[in-house]
C-alpha positions as CSV (number, residue, x, y, z in Angstrom):
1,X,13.6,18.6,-1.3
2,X,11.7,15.3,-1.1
3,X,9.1,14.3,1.4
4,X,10.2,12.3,4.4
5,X,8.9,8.6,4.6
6,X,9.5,5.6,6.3
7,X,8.3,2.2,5.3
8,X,8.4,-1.2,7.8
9,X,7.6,-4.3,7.7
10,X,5.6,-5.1,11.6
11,X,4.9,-9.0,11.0
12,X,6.0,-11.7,7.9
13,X,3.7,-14.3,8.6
14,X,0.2,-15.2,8.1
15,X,-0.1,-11.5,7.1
16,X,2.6,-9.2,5.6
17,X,1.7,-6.2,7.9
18,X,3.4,-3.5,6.7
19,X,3.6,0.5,8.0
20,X,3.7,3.2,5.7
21,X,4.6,6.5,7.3
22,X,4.8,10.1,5.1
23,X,5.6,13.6,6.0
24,X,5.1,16.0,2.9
25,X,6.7,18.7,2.3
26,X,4.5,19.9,-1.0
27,X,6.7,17.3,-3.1
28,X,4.3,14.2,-2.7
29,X,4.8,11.1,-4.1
30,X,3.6,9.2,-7.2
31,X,3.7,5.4,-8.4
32,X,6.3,5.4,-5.3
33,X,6.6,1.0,-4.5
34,X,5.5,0.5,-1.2
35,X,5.3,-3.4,-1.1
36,X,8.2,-5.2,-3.7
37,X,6.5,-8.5,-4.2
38,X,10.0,-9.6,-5.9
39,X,12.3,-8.7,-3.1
40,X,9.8,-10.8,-0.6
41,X,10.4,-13.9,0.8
42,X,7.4,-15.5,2.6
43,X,7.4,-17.1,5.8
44,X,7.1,-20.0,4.4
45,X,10.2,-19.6,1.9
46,X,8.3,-18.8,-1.2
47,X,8.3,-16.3,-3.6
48,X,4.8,-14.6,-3.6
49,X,3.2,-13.8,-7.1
50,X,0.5,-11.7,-6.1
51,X,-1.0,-10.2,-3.0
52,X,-4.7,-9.5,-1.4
53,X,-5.5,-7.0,1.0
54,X,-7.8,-7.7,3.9
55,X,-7.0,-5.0,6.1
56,X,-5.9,-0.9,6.2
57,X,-6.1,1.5,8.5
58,X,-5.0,4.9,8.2
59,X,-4.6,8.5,9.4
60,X,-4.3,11.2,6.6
61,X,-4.1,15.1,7.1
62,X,-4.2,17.2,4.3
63,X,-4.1,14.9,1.2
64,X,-5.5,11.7,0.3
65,X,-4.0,8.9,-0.4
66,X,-4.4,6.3,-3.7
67,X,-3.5,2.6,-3.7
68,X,-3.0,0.6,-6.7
69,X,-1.3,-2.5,-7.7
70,X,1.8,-2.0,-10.7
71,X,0.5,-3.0,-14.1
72,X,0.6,-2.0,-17.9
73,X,-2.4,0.3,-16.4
74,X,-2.4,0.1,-12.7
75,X,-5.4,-0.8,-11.0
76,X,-6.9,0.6,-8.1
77,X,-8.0,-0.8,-4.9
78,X,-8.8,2.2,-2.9
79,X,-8.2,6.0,-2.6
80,X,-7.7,6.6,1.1
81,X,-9.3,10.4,2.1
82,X,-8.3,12.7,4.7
83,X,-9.1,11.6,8.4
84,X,-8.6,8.2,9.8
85,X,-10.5,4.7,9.5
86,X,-10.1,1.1,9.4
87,X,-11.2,-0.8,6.2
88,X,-11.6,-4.5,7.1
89,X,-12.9,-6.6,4.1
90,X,-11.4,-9.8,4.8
91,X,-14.8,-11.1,5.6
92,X,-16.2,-10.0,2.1
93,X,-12.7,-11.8,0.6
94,X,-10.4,-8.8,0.4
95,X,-9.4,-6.4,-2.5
96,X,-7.6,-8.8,-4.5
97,X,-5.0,-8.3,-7.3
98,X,-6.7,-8.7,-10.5
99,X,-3.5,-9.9,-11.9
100,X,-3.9,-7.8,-15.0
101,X,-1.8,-7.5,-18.2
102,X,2.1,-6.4,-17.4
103,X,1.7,-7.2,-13.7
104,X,4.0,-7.0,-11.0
105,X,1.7,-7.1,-8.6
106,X,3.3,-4.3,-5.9
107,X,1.7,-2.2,-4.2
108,X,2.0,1.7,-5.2
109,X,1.3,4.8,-3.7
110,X,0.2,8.1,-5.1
111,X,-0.8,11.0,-3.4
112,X,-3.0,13.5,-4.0
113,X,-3.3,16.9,-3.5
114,X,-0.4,17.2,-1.0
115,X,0.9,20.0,0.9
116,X,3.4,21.1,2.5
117,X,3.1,19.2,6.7
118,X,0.6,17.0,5.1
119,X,1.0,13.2,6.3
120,X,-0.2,9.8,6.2
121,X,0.4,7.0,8.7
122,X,-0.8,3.7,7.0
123,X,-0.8,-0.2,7.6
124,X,-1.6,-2.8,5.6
125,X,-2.3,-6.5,6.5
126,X,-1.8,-8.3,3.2
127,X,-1.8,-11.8,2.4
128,X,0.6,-12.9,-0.3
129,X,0.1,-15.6,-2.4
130,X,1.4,-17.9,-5.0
């Protein structure tokens, strides 16, 4: 079996809001692509290169949750715990993609710990640039 997601896009504008939605059966996921900077088209028309966060909130039971941006070795930007909370740092500049070696710059998801009738519920309001 496989655990039962559902991924959206809300808004393509000034931010790329994006809902991430999972319902675990015990499989979990890992390095599963949640936003394909390469199969984006901006608002604007433009092909974004790399991305910066400024906003999440999220409601996890069971399992937590790790974000990280696709490189040669991924790097982190948060690891979301069980429970829910909004994590607003577009006032501090956001958690920006380093742009490290081998980048590709999407967004990956990895859970952790999962269970079976775990779940997440997730948004992200990410700028992408060029």
């Amino acid at each position: 079996m496989a655990d039962t997601v559902d991924n959206r896009v809300i808004r393509n504008g000034k931010y790329y809001v994006t809902r991430h939605i999972n319902y675990s059966d015990g499989t979990g996921e890992t390095g599963v692509v949640k936003v394909d900077l390469s199969a984006i088209t901006r608002w604007d028309g433009r092909t974004p290169v790399y991305s910066k966060i400024d906003r999440i909130e999220f409601n996890i039971a069971g399992m937590s949750v790790r974000l990280h941006w696709d490189h040669t070795t991924d790097d982190e930007i948060v690891v979301l715990p069980p429970g829910s909370g909004i994590i607003d740092v577009e006032a501090d500049g956001g958690l920006v993609d380093p742009r490290t070696t081998g980048d590709t710059g999407d967004i990956l998801f990895t859970t952790v710990g999962a269970g079976a009738g775990d779940s997440y519920d997730i948004t992200l309001y990410t700028k992408l640039k060029v």
